[in-house]
N, C-alpha and C positions, 0 to 999 in steps of 0.2 A: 414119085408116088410109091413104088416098092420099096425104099429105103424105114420107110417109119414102120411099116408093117414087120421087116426082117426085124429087126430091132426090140419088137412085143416080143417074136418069138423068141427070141434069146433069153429073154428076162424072163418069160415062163418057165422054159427049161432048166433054167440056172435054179428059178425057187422051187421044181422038183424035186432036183437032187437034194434042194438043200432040208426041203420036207422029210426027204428021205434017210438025211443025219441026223434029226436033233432029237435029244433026249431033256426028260427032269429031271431034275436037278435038286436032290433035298438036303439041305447044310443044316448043321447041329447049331442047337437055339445059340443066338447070341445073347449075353449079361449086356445091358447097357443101365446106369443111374439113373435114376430122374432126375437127377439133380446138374446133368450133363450139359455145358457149357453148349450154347450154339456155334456151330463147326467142330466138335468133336467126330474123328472118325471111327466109324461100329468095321469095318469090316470094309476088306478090295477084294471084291469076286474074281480079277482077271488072275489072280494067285490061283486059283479053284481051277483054272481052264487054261487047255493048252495055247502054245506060247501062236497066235496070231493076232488078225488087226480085226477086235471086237468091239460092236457097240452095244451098249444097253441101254436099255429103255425100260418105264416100270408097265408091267402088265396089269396089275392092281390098279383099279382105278373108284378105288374109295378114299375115304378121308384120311387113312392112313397116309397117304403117299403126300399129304400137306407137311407131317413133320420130319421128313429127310429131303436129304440133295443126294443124285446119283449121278456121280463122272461116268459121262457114257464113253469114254474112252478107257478109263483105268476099272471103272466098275465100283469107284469108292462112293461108302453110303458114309454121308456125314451129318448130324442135326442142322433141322433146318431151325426148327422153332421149341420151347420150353416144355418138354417129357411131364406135365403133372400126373404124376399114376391115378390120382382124386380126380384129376378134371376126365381121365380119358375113364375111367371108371364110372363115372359120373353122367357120360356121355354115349358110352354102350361099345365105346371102340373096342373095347380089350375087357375080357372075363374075369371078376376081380375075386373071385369065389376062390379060389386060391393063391394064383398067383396072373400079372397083366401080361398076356403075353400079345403081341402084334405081327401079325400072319405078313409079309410082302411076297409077290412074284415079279420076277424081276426078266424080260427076255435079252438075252444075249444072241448078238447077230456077227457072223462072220462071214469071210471068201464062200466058204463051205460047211460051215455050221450053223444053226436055229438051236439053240439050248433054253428052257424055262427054268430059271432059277426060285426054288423057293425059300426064302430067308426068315425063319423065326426070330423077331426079338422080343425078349423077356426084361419087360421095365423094371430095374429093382427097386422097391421099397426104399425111399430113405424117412428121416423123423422130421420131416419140414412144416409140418403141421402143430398145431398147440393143440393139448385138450380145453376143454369147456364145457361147464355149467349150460344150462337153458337160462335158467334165472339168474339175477344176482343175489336175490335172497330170497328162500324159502319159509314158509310159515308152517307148525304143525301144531295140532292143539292136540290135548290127551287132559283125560280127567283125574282127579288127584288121588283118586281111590283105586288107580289100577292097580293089576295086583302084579308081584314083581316078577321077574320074566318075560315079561312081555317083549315083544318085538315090533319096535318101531320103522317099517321099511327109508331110506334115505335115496334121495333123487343119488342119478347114474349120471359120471360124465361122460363128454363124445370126443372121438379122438379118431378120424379118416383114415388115416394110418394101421398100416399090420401091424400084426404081433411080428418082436416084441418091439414096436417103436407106439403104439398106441396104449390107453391105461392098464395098469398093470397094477395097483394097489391104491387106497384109502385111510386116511386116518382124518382125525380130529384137533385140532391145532388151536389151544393146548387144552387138554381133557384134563380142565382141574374140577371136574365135578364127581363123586363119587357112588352117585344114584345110576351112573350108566358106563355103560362098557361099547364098544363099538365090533361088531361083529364081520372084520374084513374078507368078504366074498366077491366074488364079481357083481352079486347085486347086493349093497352093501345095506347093513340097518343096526339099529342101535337098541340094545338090551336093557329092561327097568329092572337094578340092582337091589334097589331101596325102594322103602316108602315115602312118595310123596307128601308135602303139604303146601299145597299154595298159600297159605299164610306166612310159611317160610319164608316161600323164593314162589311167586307166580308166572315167572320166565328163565327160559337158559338161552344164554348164546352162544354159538359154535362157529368154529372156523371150519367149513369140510372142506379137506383138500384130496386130488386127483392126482396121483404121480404117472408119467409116462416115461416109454425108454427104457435103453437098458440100464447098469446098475451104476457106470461112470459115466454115466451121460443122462442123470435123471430128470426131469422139468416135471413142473406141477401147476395145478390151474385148483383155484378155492372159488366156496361158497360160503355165504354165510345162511347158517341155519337158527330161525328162531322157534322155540318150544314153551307153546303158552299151556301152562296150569288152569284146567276150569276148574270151576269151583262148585262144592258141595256145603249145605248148611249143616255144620256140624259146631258150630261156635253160637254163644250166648253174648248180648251186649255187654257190656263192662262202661260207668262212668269212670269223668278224668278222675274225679273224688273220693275219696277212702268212704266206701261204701257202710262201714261198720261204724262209723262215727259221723253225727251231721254236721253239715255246714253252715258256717253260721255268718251273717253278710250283715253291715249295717246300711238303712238309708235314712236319709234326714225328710225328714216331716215337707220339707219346701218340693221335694222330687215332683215336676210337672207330670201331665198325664202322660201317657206312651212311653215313657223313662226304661230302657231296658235295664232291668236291675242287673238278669247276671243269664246266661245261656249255659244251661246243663244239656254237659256234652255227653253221648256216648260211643262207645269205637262197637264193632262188629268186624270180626278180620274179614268175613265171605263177603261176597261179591254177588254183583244183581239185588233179586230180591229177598235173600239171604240178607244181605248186609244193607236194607234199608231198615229202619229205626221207627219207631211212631214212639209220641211221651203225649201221656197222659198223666192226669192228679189219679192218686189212688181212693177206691172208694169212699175212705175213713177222711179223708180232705175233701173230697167231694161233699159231705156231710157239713160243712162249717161253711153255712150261706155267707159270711161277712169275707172269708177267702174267695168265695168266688166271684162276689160283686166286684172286688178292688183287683186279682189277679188274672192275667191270663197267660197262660200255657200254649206255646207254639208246638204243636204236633210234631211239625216235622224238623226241627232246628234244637227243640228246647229252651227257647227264647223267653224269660218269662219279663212280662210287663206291666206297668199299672192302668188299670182301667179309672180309677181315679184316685185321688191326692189322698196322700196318707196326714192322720191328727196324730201327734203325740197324746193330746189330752184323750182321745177317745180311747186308741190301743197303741200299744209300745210294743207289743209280739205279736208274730207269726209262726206257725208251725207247718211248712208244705211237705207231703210227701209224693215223689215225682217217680211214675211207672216208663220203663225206656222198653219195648219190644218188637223184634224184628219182624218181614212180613214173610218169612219162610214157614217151609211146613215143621209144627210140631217145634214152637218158638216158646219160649222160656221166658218171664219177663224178669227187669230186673227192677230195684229200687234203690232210690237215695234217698236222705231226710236234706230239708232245705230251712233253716230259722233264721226267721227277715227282724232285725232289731231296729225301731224306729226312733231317731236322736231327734233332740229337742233344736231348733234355731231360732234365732234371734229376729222375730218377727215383730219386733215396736218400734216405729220412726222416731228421731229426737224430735223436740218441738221447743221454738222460741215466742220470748217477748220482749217487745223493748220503749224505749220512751226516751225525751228530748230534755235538754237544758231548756232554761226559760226562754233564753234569746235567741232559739232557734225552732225552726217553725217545720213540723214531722206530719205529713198528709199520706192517708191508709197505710201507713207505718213501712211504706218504702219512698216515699220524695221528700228529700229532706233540702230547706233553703236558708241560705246562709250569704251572707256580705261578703265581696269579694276582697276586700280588705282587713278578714279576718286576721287573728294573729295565730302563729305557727304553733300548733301542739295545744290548741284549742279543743276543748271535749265537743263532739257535737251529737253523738247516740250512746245511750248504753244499751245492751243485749244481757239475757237471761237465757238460758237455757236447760231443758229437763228431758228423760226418758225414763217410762213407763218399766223398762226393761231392771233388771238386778244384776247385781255383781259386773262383770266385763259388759254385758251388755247393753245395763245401762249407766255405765262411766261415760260420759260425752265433753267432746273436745269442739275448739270452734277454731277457722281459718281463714284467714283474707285470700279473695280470689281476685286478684287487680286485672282490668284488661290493657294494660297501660304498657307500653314497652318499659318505657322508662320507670325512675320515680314513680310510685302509686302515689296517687294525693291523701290516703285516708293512712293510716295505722291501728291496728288492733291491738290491745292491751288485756292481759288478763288480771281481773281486780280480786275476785273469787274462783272457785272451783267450778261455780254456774255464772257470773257474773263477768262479763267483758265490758273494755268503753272503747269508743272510735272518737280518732283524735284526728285535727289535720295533721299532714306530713310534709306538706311544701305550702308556698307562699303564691296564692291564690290569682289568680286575673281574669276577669271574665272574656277582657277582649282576645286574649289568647284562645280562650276554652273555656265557652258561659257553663258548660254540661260533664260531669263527669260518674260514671256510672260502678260500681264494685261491689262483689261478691260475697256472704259470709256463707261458708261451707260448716254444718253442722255437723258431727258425725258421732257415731257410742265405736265401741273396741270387739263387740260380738262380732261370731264369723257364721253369716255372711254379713261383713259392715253394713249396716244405715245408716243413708245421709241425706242430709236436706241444704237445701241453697235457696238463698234468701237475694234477690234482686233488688241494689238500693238505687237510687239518681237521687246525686247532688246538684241542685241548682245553685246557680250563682247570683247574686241582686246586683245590683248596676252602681255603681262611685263614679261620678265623673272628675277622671283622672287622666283624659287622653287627650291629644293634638289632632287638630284637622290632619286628613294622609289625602293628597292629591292623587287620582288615579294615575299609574303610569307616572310618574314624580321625576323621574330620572332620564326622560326622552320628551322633552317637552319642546324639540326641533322641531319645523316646521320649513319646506321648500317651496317655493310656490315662484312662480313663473310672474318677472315685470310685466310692466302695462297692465293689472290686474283693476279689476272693477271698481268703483268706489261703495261703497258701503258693504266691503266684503265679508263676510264671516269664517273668521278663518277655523275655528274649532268652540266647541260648548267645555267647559272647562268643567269634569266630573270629577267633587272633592265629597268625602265622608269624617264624619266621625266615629269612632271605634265606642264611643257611648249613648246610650241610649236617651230621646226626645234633646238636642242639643242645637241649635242655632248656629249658623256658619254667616259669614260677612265676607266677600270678597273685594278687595282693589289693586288697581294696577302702581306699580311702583318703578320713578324713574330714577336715573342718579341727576345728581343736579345740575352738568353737561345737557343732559339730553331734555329735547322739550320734544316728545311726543306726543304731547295732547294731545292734537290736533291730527294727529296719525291717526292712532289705536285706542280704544273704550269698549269697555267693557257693559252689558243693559244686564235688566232685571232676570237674563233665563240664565246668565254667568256665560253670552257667549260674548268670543273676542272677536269685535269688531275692528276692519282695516276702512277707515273714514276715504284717504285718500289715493291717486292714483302713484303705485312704485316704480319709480327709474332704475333700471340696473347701473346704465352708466355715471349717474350722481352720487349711488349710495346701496351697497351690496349686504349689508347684513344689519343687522337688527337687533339689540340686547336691551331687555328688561327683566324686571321681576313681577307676581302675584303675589300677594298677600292675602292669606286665608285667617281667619279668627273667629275661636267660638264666644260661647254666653260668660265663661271661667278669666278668657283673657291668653289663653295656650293660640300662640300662633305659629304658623307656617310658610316660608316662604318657595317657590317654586321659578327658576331660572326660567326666562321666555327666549329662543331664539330663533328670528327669521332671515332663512336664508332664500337670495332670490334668485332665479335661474336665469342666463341671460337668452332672448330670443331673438332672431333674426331679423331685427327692426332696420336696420343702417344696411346700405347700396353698398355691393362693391363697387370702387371705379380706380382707375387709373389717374396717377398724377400730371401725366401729358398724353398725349392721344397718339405719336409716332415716336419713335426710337428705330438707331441705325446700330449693326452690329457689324464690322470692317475683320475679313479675317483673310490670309495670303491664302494664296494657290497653294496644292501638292501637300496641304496639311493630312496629319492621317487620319483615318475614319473614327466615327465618334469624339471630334473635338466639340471642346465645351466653347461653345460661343458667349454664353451670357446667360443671365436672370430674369426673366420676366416679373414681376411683382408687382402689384396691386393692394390697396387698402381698404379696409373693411375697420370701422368704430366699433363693431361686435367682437365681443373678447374669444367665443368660444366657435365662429365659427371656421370654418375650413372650404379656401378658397381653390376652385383647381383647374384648370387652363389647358384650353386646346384651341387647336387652329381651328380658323372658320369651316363650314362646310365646304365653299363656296374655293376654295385653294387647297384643299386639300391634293387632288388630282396633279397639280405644278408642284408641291413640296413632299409626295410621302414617300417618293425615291431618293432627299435631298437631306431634309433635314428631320431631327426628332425631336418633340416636343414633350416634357416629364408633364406629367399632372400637377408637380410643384411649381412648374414655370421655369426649368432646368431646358434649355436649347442647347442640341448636340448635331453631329453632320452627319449624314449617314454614310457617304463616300468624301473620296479625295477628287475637290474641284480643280477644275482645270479653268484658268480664265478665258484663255481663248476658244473656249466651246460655251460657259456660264459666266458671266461678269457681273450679273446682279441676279438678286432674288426674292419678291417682294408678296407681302402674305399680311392674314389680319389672325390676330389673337383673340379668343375669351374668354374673360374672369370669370365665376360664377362662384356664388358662395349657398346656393341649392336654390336659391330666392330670388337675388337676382347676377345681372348680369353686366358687363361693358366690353367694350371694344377698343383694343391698340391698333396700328400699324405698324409691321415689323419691315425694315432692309436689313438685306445682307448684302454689305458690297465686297467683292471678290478682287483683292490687289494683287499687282502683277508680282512675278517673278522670272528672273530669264533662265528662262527651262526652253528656249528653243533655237536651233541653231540657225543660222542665215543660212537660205537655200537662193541657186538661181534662175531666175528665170528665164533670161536668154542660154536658149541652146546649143553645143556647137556640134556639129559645123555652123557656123554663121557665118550666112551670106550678105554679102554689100555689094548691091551694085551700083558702079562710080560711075556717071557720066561725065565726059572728055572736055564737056564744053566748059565747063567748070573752072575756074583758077587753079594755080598751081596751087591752093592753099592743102596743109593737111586733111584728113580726115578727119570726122569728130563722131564717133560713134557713141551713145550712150546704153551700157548695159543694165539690164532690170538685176533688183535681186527682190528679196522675201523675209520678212522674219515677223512671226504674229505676235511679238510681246511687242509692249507699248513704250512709248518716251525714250531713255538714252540706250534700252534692251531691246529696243527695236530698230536705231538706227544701226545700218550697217555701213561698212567702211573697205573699203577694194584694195587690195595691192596685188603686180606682178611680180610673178618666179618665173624667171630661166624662161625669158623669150628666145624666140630664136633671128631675133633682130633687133637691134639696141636701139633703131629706130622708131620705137613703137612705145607711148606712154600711156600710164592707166593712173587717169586721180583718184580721189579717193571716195569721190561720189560719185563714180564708176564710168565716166567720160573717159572712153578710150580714143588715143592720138595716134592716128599711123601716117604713112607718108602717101601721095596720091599715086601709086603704082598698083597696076593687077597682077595680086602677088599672093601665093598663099603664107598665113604665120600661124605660129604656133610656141605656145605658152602656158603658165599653169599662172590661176585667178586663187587669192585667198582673200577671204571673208571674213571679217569679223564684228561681231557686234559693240558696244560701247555701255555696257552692263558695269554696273558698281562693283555691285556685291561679288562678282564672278565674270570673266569676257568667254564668249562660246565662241566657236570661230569654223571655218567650213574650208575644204581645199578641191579645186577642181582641176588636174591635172587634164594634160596635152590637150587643150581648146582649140579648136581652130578657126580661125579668121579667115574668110578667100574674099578677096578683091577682084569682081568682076563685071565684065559690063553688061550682064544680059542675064534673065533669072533662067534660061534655059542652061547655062552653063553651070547652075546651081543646082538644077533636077538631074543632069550627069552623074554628077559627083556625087550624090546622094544613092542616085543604082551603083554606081560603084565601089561604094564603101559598103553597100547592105552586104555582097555577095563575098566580100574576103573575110575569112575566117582566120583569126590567130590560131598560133599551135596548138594551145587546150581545146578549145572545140574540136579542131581536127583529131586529136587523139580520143575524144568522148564518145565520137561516133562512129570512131572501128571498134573501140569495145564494144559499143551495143549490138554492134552486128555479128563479131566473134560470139556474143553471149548466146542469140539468138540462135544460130548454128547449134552449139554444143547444146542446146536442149532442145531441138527437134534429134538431133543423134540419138538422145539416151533416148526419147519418146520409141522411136523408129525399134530400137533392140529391147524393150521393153514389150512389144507386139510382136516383134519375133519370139520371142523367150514362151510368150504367155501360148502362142502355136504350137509348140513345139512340145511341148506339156500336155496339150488337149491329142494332139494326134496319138502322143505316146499311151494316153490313158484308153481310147478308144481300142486301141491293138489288146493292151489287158483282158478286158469286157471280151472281144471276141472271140479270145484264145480260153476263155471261161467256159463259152455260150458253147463248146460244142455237144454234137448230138451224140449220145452213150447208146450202145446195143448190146442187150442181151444174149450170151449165146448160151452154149446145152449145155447141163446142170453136170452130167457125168462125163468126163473128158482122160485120156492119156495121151500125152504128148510129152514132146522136148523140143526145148527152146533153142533157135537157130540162131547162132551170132552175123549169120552173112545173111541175114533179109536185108531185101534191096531197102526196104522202107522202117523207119522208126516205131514199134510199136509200144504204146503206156499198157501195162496191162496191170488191173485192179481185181484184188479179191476180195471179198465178203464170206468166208465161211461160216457154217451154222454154229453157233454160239457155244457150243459143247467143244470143239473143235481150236486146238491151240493154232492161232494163225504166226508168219514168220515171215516177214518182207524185205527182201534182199533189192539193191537199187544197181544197177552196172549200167556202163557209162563207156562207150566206145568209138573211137572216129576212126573214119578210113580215109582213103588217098584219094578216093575217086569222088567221094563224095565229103564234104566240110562240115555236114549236120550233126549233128548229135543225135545220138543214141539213147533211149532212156528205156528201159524195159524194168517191169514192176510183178512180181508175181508172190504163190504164197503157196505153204508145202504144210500137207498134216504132220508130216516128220522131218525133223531138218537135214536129213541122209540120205533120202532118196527126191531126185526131180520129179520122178511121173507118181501120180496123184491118185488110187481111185477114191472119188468122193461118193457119199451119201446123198440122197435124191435131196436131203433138207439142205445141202451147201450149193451156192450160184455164184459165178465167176463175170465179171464184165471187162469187157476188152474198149480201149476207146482208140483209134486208128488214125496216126500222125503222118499226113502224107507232105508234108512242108517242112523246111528245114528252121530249126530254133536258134537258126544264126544271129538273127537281130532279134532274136527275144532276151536273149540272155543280162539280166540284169545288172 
């Protein structure tokens, strides 16, 4: 408990004396730029103080101490963050009233010294800043009577920056104006030279520019200045027109009302109400009532118009005179003379008259009727024509107006100077075009032309001179479906004449092969009757004529043709009711078996075949059946599993139906080999009582093909007793002894196309008297095993072995792993202790025990970690010891109360740690 207490008192005593050395410390301003890079170094205090182990710290604790770093070891102040002189000015940090300077106190601590350093630094001005304008453009007005000398003050630019890096002069860029001069002072303005006139020039524009900087390093920032001219009324209107002489305009007599004859302008250079205008008639026109009924005068434009239509015959002249004056003070007016000449136009229409040849018939002197079998260049009107008008005006011409793309039907001729005649121009037909219509266009050679147009219609009279036309003449086919109705009507037969009130006769016409009376007639409405009933199957098409004929004797004939559809009248059915289709075994899939086919008397219909429902289920794994009646297999038969296959077909033509029977018989082929049936060991047992006669054994065989691929046939190989015979219908002969034999049986079948054959080696025969001697031999053959078996079954047992082995070191391995990893983790998980912050010691190489020791010193503080490594005799462990020195020259340490040291204490050997 005494220990902590001694320990206060030390460190009081110690910070007495050291109260008792320290002095302030005042260092000569430091120059730093503003413009100073982050981590530049201003200045290393421990140069300033004698040679020990000092730390510093800032005393200041304003916002200054944000923009440096201070080595509390060496004492160097270096930039922390970007020196703006503007933003720290701006900010209150530093006094900018002459120059920015930045106060720091900085304490220095040593063994035996407490010094306060005070650090002046002086931020120097650099030109990082641009000048500038407020505006981009300024506006100044001034009136245009100022008197010269004047002085126009001019906006000031801004520049954060000292002298001399902030503005420093002004000009005008480029000053081609010579009404001003520019007066360069620190507050700059512009001097009136001359006299103005806004009438001149009502605006100037200036470039004002700002230069900063010194003389080889100038930079400038512009404005633009605009200077508007207001305006005084000192000017009088002026017309666009020569004032001392009038103007003299002509209009023609036709001019509608509101017609703007002509707009008397006049200028005023001043502006506002200075340069607005009023036009009025002057009193002396004002006086002449017939001017002022017909004229009006726009006040504010000059606009002059007709109130109504001017006569040539009444007056031919005008005399206006027109007053223009501004609405300013103490206005002046001014005058123009205006003479309106009024020209004469051509105001008489032409006018016609006309009249007909005798043989032609003219109704209210535009429908005119005429034969259509006029002759070409026939007269059929004459025209006449006059105007009231003289000289050009009334000279009048006449023109054909056709609406006709082609050829016009009519032609105009000129016979006189006023006299035309209309002639035809083409060869007339009513039935083409009963109607044709054309224009005569009148006109005189006055400007403004007149003209007149005359609306004629030619009718056409009727000549019967045409052929009957049957409607649709050229498609007089006709379809129609057999078995049809008797007294059918097949169509109403619509024929015209192309002439007018004209009688038609119809009849039917045959060639003199054909006798269709009794068919086809025609009754009283012209339709065409079908009398009887039509067969397709006897008689498919139809050919006549119609004969049409008018009242003249013109006839026409018209092709008749009936074509007749065939319908589904006639059964399908089959020609016999069963059919058989034979096809071998082992054929490949999808063989074509055969055609099914059926008959149908119907030409056009389409018959298509499938199995019954009723078989379906037995054939649709077997065979395929086309819609055409095409039978295909779907697999390869086997006979001895399928040997027949029997099913029913049906026709259908949509209408009706019938019914076949189909076989398919399945022929053999020898695809299989003889197998036997008797097994060996085969046992016989002989009783004694018996005769001496042989034995007669007969053995089974097997083969599933049929007839001579089924008979099989027996011979021996390599008995082992010459007494012993095998026929060939497999009666074996042995001798009457109990005896065992052995032999090999070969099989073959009696196949044409190919013999198969089978071999049964080492059979055995026992000859014995009793079946219990048969069930011995039987356990005793089950349990000997030949050499292959016996070696099959030590493999599986070696195999068996060597993978439980790998299993077994696979679970070792996978242990071995886990235990290692948990040792890791523990040697991790140990518990760390903090010891005291201020320590002197030296480290002892003979500790009995391994100790790790870790430092953390305070962040100021250059750390140094040295690693040694040392085994002794008595003990195998290892050594690991870890420390860390404010200097790398001396082992003992005194640290500052801000640095802590942790020791972590290894009392186990890292024998089996080591990786």
């Amino acid at each position: 408990m005494s220990c902590p207490w001694l320990w206060l008192i030390v460190n009081l005593f110690i910070s007495f004396i050291s109260l008792c050395q320290s002095r302030y410390i005042r260092l000569p301003p430091v120059n730093c730029s503003e413009l100073s890079p982050i981590g530049t170094s201003i200045t290393q205090l421990i140069n300033v103080l004698p040679s020990s182990n000092w730390e510093f710290t800032f005393l200041t604790r304003t916002s200054v101490i944000s923009y440096f770093l201070l080595d509390d070891l060496k004492g160097t102040i270096t930039v922390k963050r970007r020196l703006d002189r503007e933003d720290l000015c701006r900010l209150g940090i530093c006094s900018c009233s002459n120059e920015c300077l930045l106060k720091l106190e900085i304490n220095a601590l040593s063994d035996t010294y407490t010094h306060i350093i005070y650090v002046p630094i002086i931020v120097i001005d650099e030109n990082d800043n641009f000048c500038f304008f407020s505006n981009d453009i300024y506006y100044l007005n001034i009136s245009e009577n100022v008197p010269i000398n004047t002085r126009l003050v001019l906006p000031i630019a801004h520049d954060p920056d000292q002298t001399p890096n902030n503005v420093q002069s002004y000009s005008i860029v480029p000053n081609n104006y010579s009404e001003f001069r520019l007066d360069n002072q620190f507050s700059p303005s512009m001097i009136i030279m001359k006299e103005l006139d806004r009438e001149s020039c009502d605006k100037y524009y200036f470039n004002f520019c700002a230069y900063e900087g010194i003389e080889n390093q100038k930079r400038s920032c512009c404005t633009k200045v605009v200077l508007t001219i207001t305006d005084i009324n000192d000017n009088s209107p002026k017309f666009q027109q020569d004032q001392q002489s009038p103007l003299i305009i002509k209009v023609s007599e036709l001019s509608p009302i509101d017609t703007e004859l002509i707009q008397m302008k006049a200028f005023d250079p001043d502006e506002g109400i200075n340069g607005q205008i009023r036009y009025t008639f002057s009193k002396w026109t004002q006086n002449d009532v017939t001017i002022i009924k017909i004229f009006n005068l726009n006040s504010l434009n000059g606009s002059i118009t007709l109130l109504k239509q001017l006569d040539y015959e009444e007056r031919n002249n005008y005399e206006l005179q027109i007053q223009a004056k501004d609405s300013g003070s103490n206005a002046i007016p001014t005058y123009a003379t205006l003479i309106i000449q009024v020209i004469d136009e051509n105001d008489c229409t032409p006018e016609i008259f006309t009249f007909s040849p005798a043989d032609v018939q003219l109704i209210n002197n535009s429908i005119i009727y005429i034969l259509e079998n006029i002759s070409l260049g026939t007269p059929i009107l004459y025209v006449t024509v006059s105007d009231c008008d003289s000289n050009e005006n009334g000279r009048v011409a006449m023109k054909l107006i056709s609406s006709f793309a082609t050829t016009s039907p009519v032609q105009l001729e000129k016979v006189t100077d006023n006299t035309y005649v209309i002639k035809t121009n083409i060869l007339l037909d009513r039935e083409q075009n009963s109607f044709h219509s054309f224009t005569l266009l009148t006109y005189d050679h006055g400007h403004p032309q007149r003209s007149i147009e005359s609306q004629f219609e030619l009718q056409l009279i009727d000549v019967n001179d045409c052929s009957p036309i049957f409607e649709n003449s050229t498609n007089y086919s006709f379809y129609i479906d057999e078995n049809n109705e008797e007294n059918l009507i097949l169509h109403t037969v619509e024929i015209y004449d192309p002439d007018e009130d004209d009688h038609l006769t119809l009849e039917l016409k045959f060639n003199n092969e054909q006798d269709y009376n009794h068919i086809f007639q025609l009754n009283e409405k012209n339709q065409l009757i079908i009398l009887k009933r039509l067969d397709y199957e006897k008689q498919s098409l139809y050919e006549f004529s119609i004969l049409a004929e008018d009242t003249m004797g013109h006839k026409t004939f018209v092709p008749i043709v009936i074509h007749l559809n065939d319908l589904n009248d006639n059964p399908v059915q089959f020609s016999k009711k069963f059919t058989q289709f034979q096809l071998e075994e082992n054929q490949n899939n999808y063989t074509f078996l055969g055609h099914i086919q059926a008959e149908d008397e119907d030409e056009n219909d389409e018959i298509t075949y499938k199995i019954h429902s009723e078989d379906l289920n037995q054939t649709k794994n077997f065979i395929e059946l086309k819609s055409n009646g095409d039978l295909h297999t779907k697999i390869s038969f086997n006979r001895e599993k399928i040997n027949k296959l029997k099913f029913r077909v049906i026709a259908n033509d949509s209408l009706h139906t019938d019914l076949i029977s189909i076989e398919i018989l399945i022929l053999d082929q020898n695809d299989n080999k003889p197998t036997m049936i008797s097994r060996s060991p085969y046992c016989y047992i002989y009783n004694k009582t018996n005769s001496n006669e042989n034995i007669r054994i007969d053995l089974e065989s097997y083969d599933p093909d049929e007839d001579d691929n089924g008979n099989v046939s027996f011979s021996l190989v390599n008995p082992s007793s010459m007494k012993i015979t095998l026929l060939s219908n497999g009666t074996l002969i042995v001798p009457p002894l109990f005896q065992e034999y052995k032999f090999d049986i070969y099989l073959h079948d009696q196949g044409k196309a190919k013999v198969l054959s089978s071999i049964y080696k080492k059979f055995i025969l026992l000859i014995v008297s009793d079946e219990s001697e048969c069930q011995n031999y039987s356990i005793i053959s089950s349990i000997q095993l030949d050499q292959r078996t016996f070696i099959y079954f030590i493999s599986i047992i070696l195999i068996s072995l060597l993978c439980f082995t790998i299993v077994i070191l696979l679970i070792c391995c996978f242990y071995y792993f886990l235990q290692r990893r948990s040792r890791r983790r523990s040697l991790n998980n140990k518990t760390t202790t903090n010891l005291t912050p201020s320590f002197s010691s030296s480290l002892n190489e003979d500790a009995e025990n391994d100790t790790l020791l870790l430092s953390s010193p305070s962040p100021q503080f250059t750390a140094m970690t040295t690693v040694s490594i040392s085994t002794t005799t008595t003990n195998d462990s290892t050594r690991l010891t870890t420390f860390a020195d404010r200097t790398p020259t001396n082992k003992s340490s005194s640290l500052s109360s801000s640095s802590s040291t942790t020791y972590v204490k290894m009392s186990h050997s890292f024998e089996d740690e080591i990786l």
